[in-house]
GULO-844790 format. One record per atom (N, C-alpha, C): x negated, y, z negated. Coordinates in nm, 2 decimals, padded with zeros to 4 digits. Example, Ala and Ser with C-alpha at 12.3 -4.5 7.8 and 13.67 -1.06 7.14 Angstrom:
> c1 c2 c3
> -01.32 -00.57 -00.78
> -01.23 -00.45 -00.78
> -01.32 -00.33 -00.78
> -01.28 -00.22 -00.71
> -01.37 -00.11 -00.71
> -01.29 00.00 -00.79
END
This chain:
> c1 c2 c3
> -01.64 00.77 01.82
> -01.51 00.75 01.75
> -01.46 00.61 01.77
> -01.39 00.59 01.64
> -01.32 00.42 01.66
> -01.22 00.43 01.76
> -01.25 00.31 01.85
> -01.12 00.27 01.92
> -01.01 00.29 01.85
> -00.87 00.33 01.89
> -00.71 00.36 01.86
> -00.64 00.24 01.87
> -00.67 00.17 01.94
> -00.64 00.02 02.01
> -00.69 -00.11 01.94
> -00.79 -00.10 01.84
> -00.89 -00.21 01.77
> -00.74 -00.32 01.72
> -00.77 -00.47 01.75
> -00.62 -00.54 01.71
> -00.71 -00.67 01.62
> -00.63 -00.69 01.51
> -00.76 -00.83 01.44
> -00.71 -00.97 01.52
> -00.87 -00.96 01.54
> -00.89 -01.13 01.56
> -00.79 -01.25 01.49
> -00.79 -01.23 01.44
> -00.74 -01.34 01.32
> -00.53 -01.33 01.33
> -00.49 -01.44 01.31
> -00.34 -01.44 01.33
> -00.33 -01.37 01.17
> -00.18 -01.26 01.21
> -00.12 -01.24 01.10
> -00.04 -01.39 01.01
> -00.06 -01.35 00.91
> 00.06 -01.53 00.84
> -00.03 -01.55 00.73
> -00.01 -01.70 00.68
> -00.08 -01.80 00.63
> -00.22 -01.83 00.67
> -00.36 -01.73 00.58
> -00.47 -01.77 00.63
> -00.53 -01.87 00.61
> -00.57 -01.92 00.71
> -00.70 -02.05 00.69
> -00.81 -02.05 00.59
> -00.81 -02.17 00.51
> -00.93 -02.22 00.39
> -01.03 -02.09 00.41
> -01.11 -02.09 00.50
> -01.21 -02.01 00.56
> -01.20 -01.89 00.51
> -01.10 -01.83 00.59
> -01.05 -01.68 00.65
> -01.00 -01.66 00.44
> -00.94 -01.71 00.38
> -00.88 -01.69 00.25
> -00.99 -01.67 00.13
> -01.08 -01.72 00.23
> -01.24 -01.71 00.10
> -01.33 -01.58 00.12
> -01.33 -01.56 00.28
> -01.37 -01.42 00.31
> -01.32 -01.29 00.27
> -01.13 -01.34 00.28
> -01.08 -01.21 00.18
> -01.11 -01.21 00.06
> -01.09 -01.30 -00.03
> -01.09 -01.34 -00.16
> -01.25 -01.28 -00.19
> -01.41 -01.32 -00.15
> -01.53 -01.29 -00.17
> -01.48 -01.17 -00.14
> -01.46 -01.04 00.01
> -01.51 -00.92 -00.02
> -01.37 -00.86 -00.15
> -01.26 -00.93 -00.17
> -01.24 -00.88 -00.28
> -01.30 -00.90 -00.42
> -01.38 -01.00 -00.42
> -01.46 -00.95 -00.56
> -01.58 -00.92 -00.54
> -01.62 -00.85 -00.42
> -01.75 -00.79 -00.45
> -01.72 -00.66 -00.49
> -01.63 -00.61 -00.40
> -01.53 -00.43 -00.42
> -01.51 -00.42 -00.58
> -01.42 -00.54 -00.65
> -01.45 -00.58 -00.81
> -01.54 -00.49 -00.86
> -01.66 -00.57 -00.82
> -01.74 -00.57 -00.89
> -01.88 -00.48 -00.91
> -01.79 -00.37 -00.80
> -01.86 -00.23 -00.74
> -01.92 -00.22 -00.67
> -01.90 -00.30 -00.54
> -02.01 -00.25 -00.39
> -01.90 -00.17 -00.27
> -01.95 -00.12 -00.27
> -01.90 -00.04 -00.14
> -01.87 -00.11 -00.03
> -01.79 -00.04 00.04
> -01.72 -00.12 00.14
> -01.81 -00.12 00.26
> -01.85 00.00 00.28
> -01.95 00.11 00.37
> -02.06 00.02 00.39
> -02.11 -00.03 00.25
> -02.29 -00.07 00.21
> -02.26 -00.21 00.27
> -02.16 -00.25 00.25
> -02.16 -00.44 00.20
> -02.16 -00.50 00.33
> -02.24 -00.59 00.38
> -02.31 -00.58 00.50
> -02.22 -00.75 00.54
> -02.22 -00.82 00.63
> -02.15 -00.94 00.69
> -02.21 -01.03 00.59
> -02.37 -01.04 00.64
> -02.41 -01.17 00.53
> -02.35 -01.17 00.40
> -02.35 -01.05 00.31
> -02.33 -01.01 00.16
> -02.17 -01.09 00.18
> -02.14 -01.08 00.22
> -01.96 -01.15 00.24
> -01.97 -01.24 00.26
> -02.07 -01.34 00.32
> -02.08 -01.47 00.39
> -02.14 -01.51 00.25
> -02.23 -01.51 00.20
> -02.29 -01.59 00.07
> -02.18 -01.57 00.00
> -02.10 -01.45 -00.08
> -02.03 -01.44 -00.13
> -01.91 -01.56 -00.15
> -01.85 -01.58 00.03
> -01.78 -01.67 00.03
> -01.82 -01.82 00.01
> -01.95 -01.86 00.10
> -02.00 -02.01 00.11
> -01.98 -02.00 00.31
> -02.00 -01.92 00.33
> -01.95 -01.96 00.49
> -02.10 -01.91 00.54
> -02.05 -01.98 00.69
> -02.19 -01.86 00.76
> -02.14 -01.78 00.83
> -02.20 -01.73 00.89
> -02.21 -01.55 00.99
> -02.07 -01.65 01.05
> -02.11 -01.72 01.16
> -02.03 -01.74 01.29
> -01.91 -01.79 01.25
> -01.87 -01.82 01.08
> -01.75 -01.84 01.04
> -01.63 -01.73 01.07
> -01.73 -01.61 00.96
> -01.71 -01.48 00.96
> -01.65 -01.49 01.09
> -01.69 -01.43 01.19
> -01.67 -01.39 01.35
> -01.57 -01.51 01.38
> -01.56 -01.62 01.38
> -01.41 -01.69 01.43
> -01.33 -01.66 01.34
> -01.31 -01.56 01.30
> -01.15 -01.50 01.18
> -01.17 -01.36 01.22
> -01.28 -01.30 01.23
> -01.27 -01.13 01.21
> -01.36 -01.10 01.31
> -01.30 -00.96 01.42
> -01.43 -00.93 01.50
> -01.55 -00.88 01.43
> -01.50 -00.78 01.31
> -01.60 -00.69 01.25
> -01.54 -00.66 01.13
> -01.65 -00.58 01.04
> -01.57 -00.55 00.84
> -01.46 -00.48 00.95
> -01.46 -00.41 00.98
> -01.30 -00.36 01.05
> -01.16 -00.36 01.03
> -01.21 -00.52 01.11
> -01.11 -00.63 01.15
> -01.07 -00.70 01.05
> -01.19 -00.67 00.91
> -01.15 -00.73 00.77
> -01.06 -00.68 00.71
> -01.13 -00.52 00.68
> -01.04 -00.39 00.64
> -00.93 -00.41 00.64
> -00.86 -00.40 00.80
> -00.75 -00.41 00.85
> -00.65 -00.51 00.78
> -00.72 -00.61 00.76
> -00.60 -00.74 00.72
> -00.61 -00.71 00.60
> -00.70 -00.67 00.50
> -00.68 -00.61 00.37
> -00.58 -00.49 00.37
> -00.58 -00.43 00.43
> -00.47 -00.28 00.40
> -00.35 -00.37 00.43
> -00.31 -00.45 00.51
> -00.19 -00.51 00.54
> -00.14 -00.60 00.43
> -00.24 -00.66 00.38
> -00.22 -00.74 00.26
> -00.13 -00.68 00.18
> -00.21 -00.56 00.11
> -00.16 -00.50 00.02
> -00.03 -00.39 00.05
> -00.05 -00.33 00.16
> 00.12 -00.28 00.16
> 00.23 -00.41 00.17
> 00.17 -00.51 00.24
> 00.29 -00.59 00.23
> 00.35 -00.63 00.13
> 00.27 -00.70 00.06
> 00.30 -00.69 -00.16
> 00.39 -00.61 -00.16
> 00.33 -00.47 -00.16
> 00.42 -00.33 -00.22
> 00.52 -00.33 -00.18
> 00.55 -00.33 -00.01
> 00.67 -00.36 00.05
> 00.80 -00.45 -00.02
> 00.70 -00.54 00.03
> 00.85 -00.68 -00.03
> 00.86 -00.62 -00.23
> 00.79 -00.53 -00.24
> 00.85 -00.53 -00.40
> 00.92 -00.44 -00.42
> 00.96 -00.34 -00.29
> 01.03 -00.20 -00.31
> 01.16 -00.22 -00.24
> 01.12 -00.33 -00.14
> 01.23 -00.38 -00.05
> 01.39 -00.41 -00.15
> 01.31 -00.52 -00.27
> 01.41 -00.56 -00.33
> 01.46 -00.51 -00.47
> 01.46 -00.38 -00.44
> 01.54 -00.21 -00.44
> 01.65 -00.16 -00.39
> 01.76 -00.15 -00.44
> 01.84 -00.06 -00.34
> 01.95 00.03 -00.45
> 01.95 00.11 -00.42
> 02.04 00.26 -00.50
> 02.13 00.17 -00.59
> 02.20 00.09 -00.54
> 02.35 00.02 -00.64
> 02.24 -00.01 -00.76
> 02.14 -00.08 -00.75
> 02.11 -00.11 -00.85
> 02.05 -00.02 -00.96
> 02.03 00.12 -00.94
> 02.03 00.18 -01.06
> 01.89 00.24 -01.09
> 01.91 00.33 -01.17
> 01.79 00.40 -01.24
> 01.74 00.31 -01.35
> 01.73 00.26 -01.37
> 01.62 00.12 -01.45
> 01.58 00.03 -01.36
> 01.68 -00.02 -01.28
> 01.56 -00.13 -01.20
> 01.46 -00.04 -01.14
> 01.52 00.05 -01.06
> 01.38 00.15 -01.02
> 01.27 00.22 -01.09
> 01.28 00.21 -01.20
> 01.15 00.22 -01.34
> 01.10 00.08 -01.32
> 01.17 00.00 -01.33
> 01.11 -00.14 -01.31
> 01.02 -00.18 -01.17
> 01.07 -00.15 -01.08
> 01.04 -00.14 -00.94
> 00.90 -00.07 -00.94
> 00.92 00.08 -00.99
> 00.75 00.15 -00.94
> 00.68 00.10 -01.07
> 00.69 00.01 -01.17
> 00.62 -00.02 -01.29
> 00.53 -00.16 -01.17
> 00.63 -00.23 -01.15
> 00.60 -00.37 -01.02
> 00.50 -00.26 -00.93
> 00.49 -00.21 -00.87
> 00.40 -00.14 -00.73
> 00.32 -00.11 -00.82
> 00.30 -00.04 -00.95
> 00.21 00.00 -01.06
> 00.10 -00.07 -01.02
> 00.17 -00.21 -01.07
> 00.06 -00.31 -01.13
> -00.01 -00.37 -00.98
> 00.06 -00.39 -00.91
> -00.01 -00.45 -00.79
> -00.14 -00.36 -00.72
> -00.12 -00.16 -00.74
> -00.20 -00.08 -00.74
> -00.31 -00.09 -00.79
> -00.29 -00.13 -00.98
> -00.36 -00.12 -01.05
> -00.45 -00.28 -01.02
> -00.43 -00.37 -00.99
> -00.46 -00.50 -00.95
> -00.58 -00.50 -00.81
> -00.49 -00.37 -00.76
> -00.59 -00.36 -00.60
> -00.67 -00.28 -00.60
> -00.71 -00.19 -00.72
> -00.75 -00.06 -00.71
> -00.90 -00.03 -00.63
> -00.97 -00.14 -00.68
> -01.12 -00.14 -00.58
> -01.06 -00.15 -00.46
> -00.99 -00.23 -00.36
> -00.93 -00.22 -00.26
> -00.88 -00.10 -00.17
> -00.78 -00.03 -00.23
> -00.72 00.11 -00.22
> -00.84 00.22 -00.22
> -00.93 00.18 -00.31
> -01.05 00.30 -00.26
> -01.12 00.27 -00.17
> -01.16 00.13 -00.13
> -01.21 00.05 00.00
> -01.16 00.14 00.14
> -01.04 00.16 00.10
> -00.92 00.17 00.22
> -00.95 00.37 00.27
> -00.95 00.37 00.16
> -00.98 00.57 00.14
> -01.14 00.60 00.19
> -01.20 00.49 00.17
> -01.37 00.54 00.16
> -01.41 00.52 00.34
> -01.29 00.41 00.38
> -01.37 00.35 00.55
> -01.24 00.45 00.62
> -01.15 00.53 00.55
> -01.03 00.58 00.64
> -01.10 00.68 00.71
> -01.18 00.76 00.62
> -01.28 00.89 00.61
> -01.33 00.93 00.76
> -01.37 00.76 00.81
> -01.50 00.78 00.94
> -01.42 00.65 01.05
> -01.32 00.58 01.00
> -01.25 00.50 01.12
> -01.13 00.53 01.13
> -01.09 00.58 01.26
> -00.92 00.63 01.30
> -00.81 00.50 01.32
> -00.90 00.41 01.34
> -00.81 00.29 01.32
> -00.77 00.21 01.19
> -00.86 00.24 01.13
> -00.79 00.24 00.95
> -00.70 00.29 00.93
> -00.75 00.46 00.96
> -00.59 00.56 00.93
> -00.48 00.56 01.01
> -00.52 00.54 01.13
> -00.36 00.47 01.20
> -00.27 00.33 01.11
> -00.41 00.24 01.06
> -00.29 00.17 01.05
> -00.24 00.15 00.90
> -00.32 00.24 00.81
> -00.27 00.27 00.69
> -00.14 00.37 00.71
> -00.15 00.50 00.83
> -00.06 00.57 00.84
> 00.11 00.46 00.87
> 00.06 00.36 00.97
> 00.18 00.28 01.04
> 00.19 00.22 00.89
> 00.13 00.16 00.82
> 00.19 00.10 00.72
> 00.29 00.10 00.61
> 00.27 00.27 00.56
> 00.31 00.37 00.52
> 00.46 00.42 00.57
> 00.49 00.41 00.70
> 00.59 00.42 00.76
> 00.67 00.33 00.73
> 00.69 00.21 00.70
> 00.77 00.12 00.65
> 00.88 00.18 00.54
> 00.77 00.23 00.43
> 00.85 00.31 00.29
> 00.92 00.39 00.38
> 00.84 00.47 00.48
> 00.93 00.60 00.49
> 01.10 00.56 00.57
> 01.03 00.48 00.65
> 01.19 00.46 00.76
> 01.29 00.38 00.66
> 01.25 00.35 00.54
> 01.34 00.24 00.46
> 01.41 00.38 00.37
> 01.34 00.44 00.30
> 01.39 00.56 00.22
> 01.51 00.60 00.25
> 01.44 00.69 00.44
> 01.51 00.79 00.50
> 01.70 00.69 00.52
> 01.66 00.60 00.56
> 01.76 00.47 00.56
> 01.85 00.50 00.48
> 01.80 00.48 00.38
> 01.86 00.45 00.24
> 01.94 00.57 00.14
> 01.92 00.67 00.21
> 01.96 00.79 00.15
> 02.05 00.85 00.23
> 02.02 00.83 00.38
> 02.13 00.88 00.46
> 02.28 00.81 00.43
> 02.25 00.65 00.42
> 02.37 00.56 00.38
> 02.41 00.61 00.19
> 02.39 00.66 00.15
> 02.41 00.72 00.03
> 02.51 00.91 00.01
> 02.42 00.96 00.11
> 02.51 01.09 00.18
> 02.65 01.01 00.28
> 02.67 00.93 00.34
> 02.75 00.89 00.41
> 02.85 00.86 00.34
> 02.82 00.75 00.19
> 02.91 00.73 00.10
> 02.98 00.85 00.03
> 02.88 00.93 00.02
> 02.90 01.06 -00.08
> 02.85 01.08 -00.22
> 02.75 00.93 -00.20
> 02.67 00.96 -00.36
> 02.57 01.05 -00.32
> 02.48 01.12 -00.26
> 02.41 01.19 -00.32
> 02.48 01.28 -00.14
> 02.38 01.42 -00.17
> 02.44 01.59 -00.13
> 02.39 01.53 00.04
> 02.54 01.59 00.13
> 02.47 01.60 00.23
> 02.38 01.73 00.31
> 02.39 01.82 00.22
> 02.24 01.91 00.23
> 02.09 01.89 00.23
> 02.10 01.73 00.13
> 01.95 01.67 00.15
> 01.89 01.66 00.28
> 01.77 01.70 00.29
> 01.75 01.71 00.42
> 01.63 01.54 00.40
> 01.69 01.42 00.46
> 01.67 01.30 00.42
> 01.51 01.28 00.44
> 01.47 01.35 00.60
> 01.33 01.34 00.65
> 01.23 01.42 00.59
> 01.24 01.52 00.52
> 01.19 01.62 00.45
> 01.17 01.55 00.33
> 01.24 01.56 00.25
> 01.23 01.46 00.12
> 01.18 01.33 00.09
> 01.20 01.29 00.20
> 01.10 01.13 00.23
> 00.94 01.16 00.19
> 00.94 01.27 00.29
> 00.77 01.25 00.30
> 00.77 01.35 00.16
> 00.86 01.40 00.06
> 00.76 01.44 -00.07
> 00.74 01.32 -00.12
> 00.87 01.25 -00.14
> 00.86 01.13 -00.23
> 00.80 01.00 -00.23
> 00.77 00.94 -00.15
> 00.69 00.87 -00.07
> 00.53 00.89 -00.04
> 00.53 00.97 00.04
> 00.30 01.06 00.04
> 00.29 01.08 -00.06
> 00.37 01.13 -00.18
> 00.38 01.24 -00.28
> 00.37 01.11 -00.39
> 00.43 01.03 -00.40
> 00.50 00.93 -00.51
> 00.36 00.81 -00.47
> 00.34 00.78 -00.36
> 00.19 00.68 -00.33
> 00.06 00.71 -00.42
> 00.07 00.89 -00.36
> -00.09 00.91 -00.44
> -00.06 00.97 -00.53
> 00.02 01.02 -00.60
> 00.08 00.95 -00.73
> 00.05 00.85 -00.82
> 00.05 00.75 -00.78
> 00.06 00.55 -00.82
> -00.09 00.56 -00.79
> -00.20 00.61 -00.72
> -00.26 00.56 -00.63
> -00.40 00.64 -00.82
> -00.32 00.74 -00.82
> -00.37 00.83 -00.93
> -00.37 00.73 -01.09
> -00.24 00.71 -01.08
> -00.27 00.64 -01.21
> -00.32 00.52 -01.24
> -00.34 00.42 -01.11
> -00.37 00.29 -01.10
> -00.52 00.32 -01.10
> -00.63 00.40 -01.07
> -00.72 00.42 -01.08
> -00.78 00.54 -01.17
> -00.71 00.58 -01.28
> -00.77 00.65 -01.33
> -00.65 00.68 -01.47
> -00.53 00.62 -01.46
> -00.48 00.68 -01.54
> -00.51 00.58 -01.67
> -00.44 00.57 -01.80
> -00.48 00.48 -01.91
> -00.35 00.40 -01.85
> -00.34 00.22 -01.84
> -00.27 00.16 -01.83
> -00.17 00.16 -01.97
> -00.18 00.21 -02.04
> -00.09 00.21 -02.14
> 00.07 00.30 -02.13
> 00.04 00.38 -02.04
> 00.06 00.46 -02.00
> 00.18 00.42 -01.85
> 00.14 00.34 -01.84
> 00.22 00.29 -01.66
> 00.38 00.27 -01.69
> 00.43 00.22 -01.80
> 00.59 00.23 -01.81
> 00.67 00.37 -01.87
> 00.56 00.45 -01.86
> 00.59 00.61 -01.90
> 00.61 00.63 -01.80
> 00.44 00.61 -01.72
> 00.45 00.68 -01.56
> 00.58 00.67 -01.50
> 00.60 00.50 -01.48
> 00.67 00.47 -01.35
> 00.83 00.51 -01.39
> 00.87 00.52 -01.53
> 00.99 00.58 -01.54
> 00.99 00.70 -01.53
> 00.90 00.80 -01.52
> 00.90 00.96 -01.49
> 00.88 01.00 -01.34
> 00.84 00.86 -01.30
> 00.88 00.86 -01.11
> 01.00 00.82 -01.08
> 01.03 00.70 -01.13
> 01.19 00.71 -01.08
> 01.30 00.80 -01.13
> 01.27 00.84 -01.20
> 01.35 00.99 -01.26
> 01.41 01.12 -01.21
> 01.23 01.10 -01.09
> 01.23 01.21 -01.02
> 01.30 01.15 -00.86
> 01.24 01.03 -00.87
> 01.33 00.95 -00.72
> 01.50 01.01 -00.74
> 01.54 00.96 -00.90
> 01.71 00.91 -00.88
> 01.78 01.05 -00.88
> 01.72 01.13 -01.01
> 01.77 01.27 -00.98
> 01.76 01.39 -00.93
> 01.64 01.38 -00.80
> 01.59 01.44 -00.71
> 01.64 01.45 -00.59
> 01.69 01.28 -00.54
> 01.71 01.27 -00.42
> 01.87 01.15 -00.45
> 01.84 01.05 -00.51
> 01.97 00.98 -00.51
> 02.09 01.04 -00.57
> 02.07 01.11 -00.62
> 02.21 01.16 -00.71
> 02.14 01.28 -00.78
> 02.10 01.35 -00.67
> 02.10 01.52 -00.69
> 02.21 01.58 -00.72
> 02.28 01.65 -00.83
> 02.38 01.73 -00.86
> 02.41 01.81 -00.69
> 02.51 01.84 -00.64
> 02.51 01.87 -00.53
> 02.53 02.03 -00.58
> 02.55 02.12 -00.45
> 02.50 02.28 -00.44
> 02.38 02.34 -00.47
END
């Protein structure tokens, strides 16, 4: 079993020439249909232009790649849901999960990358699980200050509802970005926030 503890090599931030070409190559090999599982250090090294011992001064292992890729991409999603909040309404929030849509739909080889190595590494799913936690603690946040005001019921039970909307509303997005027709994504994402605004933000109360 994977270490619980695995931390990446490489500084979170602004990555180096190097380190930007390694992400960038194993993201178009994933493109272009190789498995995360199969695709071996060298396959990433030619990909990029680097050699092995590049690789290894940025990353201990695909791992340690993995890793900064799942972070990559919730962080995107983050900062795009971040700049969200209830006052602004049931349209920006159609607009909002239409934005996470596309960045889904953009990372989709990625996000199955993420599902295919979570399967057999517990340190993946820790930190896709920790990553995930961000949406939730921001939600649960966000709704309680909304019961407090008196816009939405204080019967909501805030923690409960989180995790439908949120686990529920991800693989959701995670569904249509990899399989649904893109034509289709400004339907979707307005029939999710529909369900966000009149479900949980301004649920008729009783």
């Amino acid at each position: 079993m994977a270490s619980t503890t695995r931390r990446r090599s490489a500084q979170v931030g602004r990555p180096t020439t190097a380190e930007a070409g390694i992400l960038a190559a194993t993201r178009r090999l994933l493109v272009n249909g190789a498995s995360f599982t199969e695709m071996g250090v060298q396959e990433i090294c030619a990909e990029a232009g680097v050699a092995r011992s590049t690789f290894y001064s940025h990353f201990r292992d695909k791992i340690d790649l993995i890793l900064r890729l799942t972070t990559d991409l919730t962080g995107s999603a983050f900062e795009t849901t971040t700049a969200w909040e209830p006052a602004d309404g049931l349209d920006r929030l159609a607009e909002t999960f239409e934005n996470v849509l596309r960045i889904y739909r953009d990372q989709a080889p990625l996000r199955r990358a993420i599902t295919e190595v979570a399967t057999y590494d517990v340190s993946v799913r820790e930190v896709w699980a920790n990553e995930l936690k961000q949406f939730t603690d921001r939600t649960i946040e966000m709704i309680r200050t909304e019961q407090k005001a008196g816009r939405a019921p204080a019967t909501i039970d805030a923690v409960a509802v989180t995790r439908v909307v949120v686990v529920g509303g991800e693989q959701a997005i995670v569904d249509q970005a990899t399989a649904g027709d893109p034509a289709d994504d400004a339907v979707f994402a307005r029939e999710l926030a529909e369900t966000w605004w009149y479900g949980v933000f301004r649920r008729p109360p009783g």
